[in-house]
C-alpha positions as CSV (number, residue, x, y, z in Angstrom):
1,X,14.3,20.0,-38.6
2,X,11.6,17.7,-39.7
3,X,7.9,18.5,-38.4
4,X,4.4,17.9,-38.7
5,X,3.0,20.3,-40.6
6,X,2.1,24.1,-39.3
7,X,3.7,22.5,-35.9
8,X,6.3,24.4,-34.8
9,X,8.9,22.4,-32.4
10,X,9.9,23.1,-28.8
11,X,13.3,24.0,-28.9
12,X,15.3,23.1,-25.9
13,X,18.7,24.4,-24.3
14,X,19.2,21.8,-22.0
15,X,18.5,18.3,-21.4
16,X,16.0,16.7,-19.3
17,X,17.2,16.2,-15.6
18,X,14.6,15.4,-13.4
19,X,16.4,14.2,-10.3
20,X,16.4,10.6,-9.1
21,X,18.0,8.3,-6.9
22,X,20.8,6.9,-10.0
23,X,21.1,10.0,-11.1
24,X,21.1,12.8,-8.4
25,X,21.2,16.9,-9.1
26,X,24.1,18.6,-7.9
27,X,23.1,21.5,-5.7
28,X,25.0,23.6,-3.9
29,X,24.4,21.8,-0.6
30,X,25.4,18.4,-2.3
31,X,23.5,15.8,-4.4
32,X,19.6,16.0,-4.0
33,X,18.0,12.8,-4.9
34,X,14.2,12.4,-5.4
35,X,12.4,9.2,-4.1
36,X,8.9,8.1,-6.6
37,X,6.5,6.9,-4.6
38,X,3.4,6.2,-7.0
39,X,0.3,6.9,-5.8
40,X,2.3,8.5,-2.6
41,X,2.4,5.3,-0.9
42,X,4.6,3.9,1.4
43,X,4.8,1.7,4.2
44,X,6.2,2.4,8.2
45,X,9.4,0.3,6.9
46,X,10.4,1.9,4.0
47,X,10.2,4.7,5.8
48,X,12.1,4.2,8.2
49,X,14.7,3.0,5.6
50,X,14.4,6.7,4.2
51,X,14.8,8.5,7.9
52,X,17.7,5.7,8.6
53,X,19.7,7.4,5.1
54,X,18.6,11.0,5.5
55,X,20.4,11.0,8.7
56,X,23.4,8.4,7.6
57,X,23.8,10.0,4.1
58,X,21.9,13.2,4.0
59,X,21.5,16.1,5.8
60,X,18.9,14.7,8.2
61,X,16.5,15.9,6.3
62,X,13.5,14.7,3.7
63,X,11.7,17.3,1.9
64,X,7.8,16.7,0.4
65,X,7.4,17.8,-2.9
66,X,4.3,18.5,-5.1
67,X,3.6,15.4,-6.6
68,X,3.9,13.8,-3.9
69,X,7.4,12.1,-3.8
70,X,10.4,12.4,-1.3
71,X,13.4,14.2,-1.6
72,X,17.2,13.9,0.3
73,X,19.5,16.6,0.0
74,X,23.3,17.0,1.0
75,X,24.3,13.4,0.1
76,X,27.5,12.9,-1.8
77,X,26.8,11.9,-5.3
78,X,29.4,8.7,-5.3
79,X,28.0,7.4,-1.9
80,X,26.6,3.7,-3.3
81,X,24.5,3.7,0.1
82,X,21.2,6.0,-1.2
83,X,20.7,3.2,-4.4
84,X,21.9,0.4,-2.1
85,X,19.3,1.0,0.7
86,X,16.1,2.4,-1.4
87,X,16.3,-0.4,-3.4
88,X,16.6,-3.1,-0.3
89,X,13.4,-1.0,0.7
90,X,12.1,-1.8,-2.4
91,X,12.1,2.4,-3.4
92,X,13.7,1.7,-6.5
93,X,12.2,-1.3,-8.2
94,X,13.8,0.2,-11.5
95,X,16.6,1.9,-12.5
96,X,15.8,2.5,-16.3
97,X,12.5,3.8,-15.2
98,X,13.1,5.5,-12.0
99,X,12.4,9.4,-13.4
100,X,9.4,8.3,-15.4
101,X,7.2,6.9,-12.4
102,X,5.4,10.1,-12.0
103,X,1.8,9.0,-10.7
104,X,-0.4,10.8,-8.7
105,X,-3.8,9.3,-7.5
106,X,-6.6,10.8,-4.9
107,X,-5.2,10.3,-1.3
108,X,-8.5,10.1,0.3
109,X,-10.0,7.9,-2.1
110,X,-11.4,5.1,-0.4
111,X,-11.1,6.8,2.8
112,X,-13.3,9.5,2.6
113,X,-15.8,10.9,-0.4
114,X,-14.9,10.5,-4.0
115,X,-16.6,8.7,-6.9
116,X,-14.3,5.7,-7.3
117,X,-12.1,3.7,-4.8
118,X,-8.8,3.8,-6.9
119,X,-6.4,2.3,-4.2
120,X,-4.3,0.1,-5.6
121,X,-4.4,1.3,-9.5
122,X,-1.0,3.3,-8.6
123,X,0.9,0.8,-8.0
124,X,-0.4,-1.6,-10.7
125,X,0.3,1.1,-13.3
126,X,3.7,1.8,-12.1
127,X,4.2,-2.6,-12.3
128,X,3.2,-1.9,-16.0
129,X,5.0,0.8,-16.6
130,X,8.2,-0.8,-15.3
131,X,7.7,-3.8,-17.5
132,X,7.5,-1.5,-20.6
133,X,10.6,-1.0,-21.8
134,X,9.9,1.5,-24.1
135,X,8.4,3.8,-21.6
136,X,11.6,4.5,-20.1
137,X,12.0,7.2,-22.6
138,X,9.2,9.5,-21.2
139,X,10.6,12.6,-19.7
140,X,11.2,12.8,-16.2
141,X,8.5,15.8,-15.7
142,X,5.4,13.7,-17.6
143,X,3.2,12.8,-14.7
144,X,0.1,10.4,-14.4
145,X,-2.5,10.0,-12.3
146,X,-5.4,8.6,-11.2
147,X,-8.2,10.9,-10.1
148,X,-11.1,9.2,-7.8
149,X,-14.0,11.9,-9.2
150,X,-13.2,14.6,-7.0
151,X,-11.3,16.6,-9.2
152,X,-8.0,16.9,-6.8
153,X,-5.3,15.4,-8.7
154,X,-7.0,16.0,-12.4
155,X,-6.0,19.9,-11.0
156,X,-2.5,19.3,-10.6
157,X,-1.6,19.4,-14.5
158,X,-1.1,15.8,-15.0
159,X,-0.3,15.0,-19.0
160,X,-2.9,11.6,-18.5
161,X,-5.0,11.6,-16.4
162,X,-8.0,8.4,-15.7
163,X,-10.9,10.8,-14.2
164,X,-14.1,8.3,-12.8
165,X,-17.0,9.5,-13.5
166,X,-18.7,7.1,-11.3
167,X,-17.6,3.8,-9.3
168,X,-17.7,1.5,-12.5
169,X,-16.4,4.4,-15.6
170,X,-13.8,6.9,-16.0
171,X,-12.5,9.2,-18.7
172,X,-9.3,9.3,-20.3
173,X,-8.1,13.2,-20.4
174,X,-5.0,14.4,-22.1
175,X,-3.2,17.4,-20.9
176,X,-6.6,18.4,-18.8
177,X,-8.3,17.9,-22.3
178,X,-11.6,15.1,-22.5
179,X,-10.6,12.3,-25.0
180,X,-14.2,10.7,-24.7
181,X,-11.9,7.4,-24.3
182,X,-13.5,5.6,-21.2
183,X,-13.3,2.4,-19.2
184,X,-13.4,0.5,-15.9
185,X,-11.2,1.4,-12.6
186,X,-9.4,-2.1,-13.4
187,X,-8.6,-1.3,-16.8
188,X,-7.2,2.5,-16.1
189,X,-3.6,1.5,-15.7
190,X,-3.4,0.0,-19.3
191,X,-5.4,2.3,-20.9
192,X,-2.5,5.4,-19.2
193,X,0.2,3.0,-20.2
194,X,-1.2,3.1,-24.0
195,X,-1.9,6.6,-24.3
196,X,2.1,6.9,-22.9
197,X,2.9,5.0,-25.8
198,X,0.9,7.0,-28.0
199,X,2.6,10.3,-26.3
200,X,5.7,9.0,-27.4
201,X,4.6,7.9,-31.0
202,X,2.7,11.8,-31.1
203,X,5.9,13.6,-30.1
204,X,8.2,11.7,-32.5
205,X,6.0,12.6,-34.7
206,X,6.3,16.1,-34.2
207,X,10.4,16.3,-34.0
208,X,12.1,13.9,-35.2
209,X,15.6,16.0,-33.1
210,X,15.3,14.8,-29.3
211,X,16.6,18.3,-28.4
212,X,13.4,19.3,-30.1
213,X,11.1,16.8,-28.4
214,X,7.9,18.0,-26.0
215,X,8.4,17.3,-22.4
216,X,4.6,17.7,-21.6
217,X,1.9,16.8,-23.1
218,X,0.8,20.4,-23.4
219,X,3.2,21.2,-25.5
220,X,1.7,19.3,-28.5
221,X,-1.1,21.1,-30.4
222,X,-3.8,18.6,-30.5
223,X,-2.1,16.1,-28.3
224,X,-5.8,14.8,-26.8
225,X,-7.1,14.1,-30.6
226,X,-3.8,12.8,-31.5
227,X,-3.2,10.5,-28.5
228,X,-7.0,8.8,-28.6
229,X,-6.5,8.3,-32.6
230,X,-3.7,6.1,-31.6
231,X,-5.3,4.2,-28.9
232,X,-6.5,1.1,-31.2
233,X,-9.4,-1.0,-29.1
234,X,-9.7,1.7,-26.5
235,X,-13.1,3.4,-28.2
236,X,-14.6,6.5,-27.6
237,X,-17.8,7.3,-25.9
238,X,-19.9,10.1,-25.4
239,X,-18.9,11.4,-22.3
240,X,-21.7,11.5,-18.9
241,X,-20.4,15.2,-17.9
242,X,-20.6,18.3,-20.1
243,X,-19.1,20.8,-17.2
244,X,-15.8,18.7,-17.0
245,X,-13.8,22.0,-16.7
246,X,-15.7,22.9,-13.5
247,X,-14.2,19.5,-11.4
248,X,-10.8,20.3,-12.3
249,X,-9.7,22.1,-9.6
250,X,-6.9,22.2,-7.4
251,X,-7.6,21.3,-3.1
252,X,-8.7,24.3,-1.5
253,X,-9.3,25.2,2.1
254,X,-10.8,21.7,3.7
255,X,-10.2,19.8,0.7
256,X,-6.7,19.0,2.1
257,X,-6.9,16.8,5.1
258,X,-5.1,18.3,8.4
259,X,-6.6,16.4,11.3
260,X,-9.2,13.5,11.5
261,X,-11.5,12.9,8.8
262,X,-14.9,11.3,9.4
263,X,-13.6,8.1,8.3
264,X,-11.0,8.1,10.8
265,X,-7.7,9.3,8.6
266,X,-5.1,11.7,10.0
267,X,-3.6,14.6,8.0
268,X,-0.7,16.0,9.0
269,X,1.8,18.8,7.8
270,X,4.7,19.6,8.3
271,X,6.3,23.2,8.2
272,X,7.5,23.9,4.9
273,X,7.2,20.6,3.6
274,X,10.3,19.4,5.6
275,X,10.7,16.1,8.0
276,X,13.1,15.3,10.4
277,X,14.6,11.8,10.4
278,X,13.1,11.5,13.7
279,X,10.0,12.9,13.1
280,X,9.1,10.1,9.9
281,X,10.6,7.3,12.5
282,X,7.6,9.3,14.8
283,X,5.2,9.4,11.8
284,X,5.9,5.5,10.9
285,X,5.2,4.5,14.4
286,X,2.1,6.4,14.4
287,X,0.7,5.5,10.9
288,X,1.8,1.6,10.8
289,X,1.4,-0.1,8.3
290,X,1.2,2.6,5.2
291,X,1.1,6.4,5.2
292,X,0.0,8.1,1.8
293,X,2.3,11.6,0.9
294,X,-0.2,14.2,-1.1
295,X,0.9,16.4,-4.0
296,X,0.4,19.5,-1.2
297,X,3.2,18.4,1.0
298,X,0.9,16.6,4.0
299,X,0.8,13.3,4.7
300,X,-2.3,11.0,5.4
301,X,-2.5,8.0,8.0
302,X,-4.9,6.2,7.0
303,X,-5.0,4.3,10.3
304,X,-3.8,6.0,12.3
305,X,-2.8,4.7,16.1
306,X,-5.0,5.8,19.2
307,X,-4.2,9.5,20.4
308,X,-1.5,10.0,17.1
309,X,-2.7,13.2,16.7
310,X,-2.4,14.6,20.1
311,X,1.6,12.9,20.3
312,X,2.5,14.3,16.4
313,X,1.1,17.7,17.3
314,X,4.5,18.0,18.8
315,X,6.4,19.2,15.8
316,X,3.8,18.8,12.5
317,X,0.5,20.7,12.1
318,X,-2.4,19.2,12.9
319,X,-4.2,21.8,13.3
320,X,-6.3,23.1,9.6
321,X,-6.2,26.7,10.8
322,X,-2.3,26.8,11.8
323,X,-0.1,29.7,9.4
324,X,2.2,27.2,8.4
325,X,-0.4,26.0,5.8
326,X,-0.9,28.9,4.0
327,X,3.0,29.6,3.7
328,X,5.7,27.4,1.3
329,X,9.2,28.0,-0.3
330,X,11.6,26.6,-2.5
331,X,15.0,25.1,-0.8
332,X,16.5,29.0,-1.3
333,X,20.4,29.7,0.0
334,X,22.8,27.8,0.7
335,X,21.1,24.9,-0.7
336,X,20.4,26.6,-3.9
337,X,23.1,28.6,-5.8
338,X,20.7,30.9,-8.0
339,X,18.8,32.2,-4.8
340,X,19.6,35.7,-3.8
341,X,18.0,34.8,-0.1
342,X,17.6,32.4,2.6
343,X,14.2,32.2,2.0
344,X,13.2,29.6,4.3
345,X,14.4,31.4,7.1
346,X,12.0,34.2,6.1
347,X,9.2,31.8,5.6
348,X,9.8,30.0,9.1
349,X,9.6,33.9,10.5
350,X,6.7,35.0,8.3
351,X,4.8,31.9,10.1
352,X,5.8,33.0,13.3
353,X,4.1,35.8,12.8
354,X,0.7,34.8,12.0
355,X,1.3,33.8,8.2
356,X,0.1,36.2,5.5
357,X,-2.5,38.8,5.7
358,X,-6.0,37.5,5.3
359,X,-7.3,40.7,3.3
360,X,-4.3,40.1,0.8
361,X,-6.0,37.9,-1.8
362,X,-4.9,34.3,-2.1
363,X,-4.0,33.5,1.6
364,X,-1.5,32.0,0.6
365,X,2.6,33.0,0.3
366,X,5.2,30.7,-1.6
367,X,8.2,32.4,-1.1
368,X,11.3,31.8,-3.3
369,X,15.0,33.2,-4.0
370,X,14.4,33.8,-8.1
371,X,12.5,34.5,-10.5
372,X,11.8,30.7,-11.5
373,X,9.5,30.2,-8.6
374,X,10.7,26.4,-7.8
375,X,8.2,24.5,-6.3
376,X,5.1,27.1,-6.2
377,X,1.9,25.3,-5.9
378,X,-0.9,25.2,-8.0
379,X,-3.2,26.6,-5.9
380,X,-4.4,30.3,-5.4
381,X,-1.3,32.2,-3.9
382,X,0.7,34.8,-4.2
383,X,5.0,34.7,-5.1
384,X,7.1,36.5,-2.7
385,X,10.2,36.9,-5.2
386,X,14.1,37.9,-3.7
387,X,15.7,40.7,-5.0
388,X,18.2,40.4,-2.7
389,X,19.6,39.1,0.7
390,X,16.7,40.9,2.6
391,X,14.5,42.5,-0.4
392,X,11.5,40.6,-2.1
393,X,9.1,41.4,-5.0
394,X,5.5,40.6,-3.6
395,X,2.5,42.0,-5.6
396,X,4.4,44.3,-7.5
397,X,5.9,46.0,-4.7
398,X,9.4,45.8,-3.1
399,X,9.7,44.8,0.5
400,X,12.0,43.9,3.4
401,X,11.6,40.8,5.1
402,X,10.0,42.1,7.7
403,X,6.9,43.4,5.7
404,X,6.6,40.3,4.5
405,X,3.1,39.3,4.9
């Protein structure tokens, strides 16, 4: 198998399927479709047109996951009506590119602290990268995003990332990795859409098999040098930070809005990352006329209505020091046929009872039903792991459910 030189390739047993909304998963509940939402963006009517199918066509049920995107479950994979509606919502402006528009950007930005206001550069990179034909071949797990200077969504492993290092200047990184490629907030989308270009070009490069190809730009050895040789007019410059390492870090604590800000937004969570169809009909009437969905499964209303918080407190946590924050889960039995639990019941008691121990480390507890640890987020906290239909792996040591903690 042809390679660069003294690069080995990634050798893969199974192809590349990210869920969308053309081409669901099969889970054991039924199809689960995922919903992009670039930049996690979207307005009181397309989401209502999302509550309107999770109840029609789902389970009644849409799920938050960590890059900020939407997720049905229990639809039946040859009901027309999920690709019918989300694109008269104008969800699914592609279907070529639907896996590929991965983009994160700072949810606050513009709102509240941060160097650079970068609302609006989602959806003007996901326009490009719709028009780009070509880029319909990235893999459905390479993620952008767009990081305001505060270091939030540069922590959540993007493979490009536009960092500003000020209001006018930002750096292009690669797999967290400095390029010393830089330019204006208005240029960023380009400058992402030609180093996803150069990805491509780079990974090629490296395997010429497709079962062999990298899905991350991690995965390539050198991938920052290699990408920014490729980049043409985009030249380098001596970056204005030598600590970069230090502001890529994922939310902690009070760096995830639940409640008002000072600039007015409203966070909001709900329990383990799951909405009712009535509660995002609630949630639209509330946060009229956009709401913003974070890679840490909260939502932001940017404006929201008079007393929101007060009325939403009835079923979502408003409240920063509420359990539910510091526990998560992956979907776990029946939904998921490799889970040896129903872990989400567990997690829904373990909240009940305070949430996890405070002198236990990391806060917080993602509990799943294997090994793979779907869905565990990338800040500090510890795995509770099934063994069994009431037996987890937590810290080394087995426990019942009820020791959970």
């Amino acid at each position: 198998m042809p390679t660069v030189t003294g690069v080995p390739p990634t050798i893969r047993t199974r192809t590349d399927a990210c869920p969308g909304v053309v081409s669901p998963h099969a889970a054991a509940d039924g199809a689960l479709a995922r919903i992009r939402l670039p930049g996690g963006t979207i307005g009181a009517p397309a989401l209502r047109a999302v509550a309107a199918l999770a109840r029609e066509a789902g389970d009644g049920t849409v799920h938050l996951t960590s890059r900020g995107n939407l997720q049905l479950r229990g639809l039946d994979p040859a009901d027309p009506r999920p690709v019918e509606h989300l694109t008269a919502a104008g969800l699914l402006p592609s279907r070529t590119h639907e896996r590929v528009r991965n983009v994160l950007a700072s949810p606050l930005s513009g709102l509240d602290g941060g160097l650079a206001d970068v609302r609006g550069l989602a959806a003007a990179l996901d326009r490009g990268l719709c028009a780009r034909p070509a880029l319909s071949a990235l893999p459905g797990r390479f993620l952008f995003a767009l990081d305001d200077g505060r270091g939030d969504v540069a922590a959540e492993r993007p493979d490009l990332c536009w960092r500003a290092e000020g209001p006018d200047r930002g750096e292009l990184l690669v797999a967290d990795t400095p390029t010393g490629v830089s330019c204006s907030p208005a240029e960023a989308p380009g400058l992402l859409l030609d180093a996803a270009t150069a990805f491509l070009d780079v990974r090629a490069a490296h395997a010429a098999d497709p079962a062999a190809r990298a899905w991350r730009a991690a995965e390539l050895p050198g991938a920052a040098t290699a990408v920014a040789s490729r980049l043409g007019d985009h030249t380098p410059s001596p970056s204005r930070h030598d600590d970069r390492s230090a502001r890529l870090r994922p939310p902690e604590g009070g760096d995830v809005l639940v409640g008002a800000s000072d600039g007015g937004a409203l966070g909001v969570a709900p329990v383990l990352g799951a909405l009712s169809a009535g509660q995002l009909e609630r949630l639209a009437a509330e946060g009229a006329p956009e709401l913003l969905v974070t890679p840490w499964r909260t939502l932001v209303l940017p404006v929201p209505a008079p007393g929101a918080a007060d009325r939403l407190a009835a079923g979502l946590v408003v409240d920063p020091g509420h359990p539910a924050l510091r526990v998560s889960a992956c979907a776990g039995s029946p939904g998921c046929a490799r889970s040896l639990a129903d872990v989400r019941a567990h997690a829904l008691a373990l909240v009940a009872r305070g949430g996890p121990r405070a002198d236990a480390g990391p806060e917080a507890v993602h509990v799943v039903g294997c090994g793979r640890r779907c869905g565990a987020p990338h800040t500090p906290h510890r795995d509770a792991v099934a063994t069994g239909p009431d037996t987890y792996v937590i810290d080394g040591h087995t426990i019942t459910t009820e020791e959970l903690r």
